[in-house]
Steps between C-alpha positions, in 0.01 A plus 500: 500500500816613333686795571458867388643561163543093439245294290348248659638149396306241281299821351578721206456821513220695371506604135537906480349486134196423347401132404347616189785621357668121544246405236511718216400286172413602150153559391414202254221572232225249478534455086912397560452255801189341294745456206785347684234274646394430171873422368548268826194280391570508153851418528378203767247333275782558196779301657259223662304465204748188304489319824128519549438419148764187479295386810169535386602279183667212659219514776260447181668254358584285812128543620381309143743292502352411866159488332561301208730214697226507833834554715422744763843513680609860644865459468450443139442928427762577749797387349462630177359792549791557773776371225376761221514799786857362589568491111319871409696628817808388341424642145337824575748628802712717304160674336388509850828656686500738223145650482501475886745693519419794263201500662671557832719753333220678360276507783741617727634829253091548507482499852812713568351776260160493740659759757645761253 
């Protein structure tokens, strides 16, 4: 037990204000989180959507190639479909670090306007 007028040690003292008022956030409408939810998805399925689509091709035409020459090896859709996403990676970054980060730019202005 420590001393009068000394706090113990290993303990904090206790708090002479109210918790709530630790936590004071801004009240968020339904409609504006809903649309920035809907901007995050769109903006997701916008900036995968050349990758997913350069995939699905090659994956096409690698699978009928399969078909048509009876070889059924695995590797054989690996590779190329990993050399176009190395080669699309290359050609669309600077589209991609741009709208990324307009986005980001954009979304956080949005958010920083929530509390006022």
């Amino acid at each position: 037990m420590a001393p009068r007028g000394e706090e113990p040690r290993g303990q904090l003292p206790y708090l002479t204000f109210p918790i709530s008022k630790l936590f004071i956030l801004p009240i968020v409408n339904p409609e504006l989180a809903i649309d920035i939810f809907k901007n995050v998805i769109t903006f997701a399925i916008y900036t995968v959507a050349p990758f997913l689509g350069v995939m699905l091709i090659i994956g096409f035409a690698m699978s009928l190639f399969q078909s048509v020459t009876s070889i059924q090896e695995q590797t054989l859709t690996f590779a190329p479909k990993l050399l176009a996403l190395a080669g699309l990676l290359i050609l669309l970054a600077p589209w991609l670090l741009r709208s990324v980060s307009e986005f980001a730019t954009t979304m956080i202005t949005r958010i920083a306007t929530l509390g006022s």
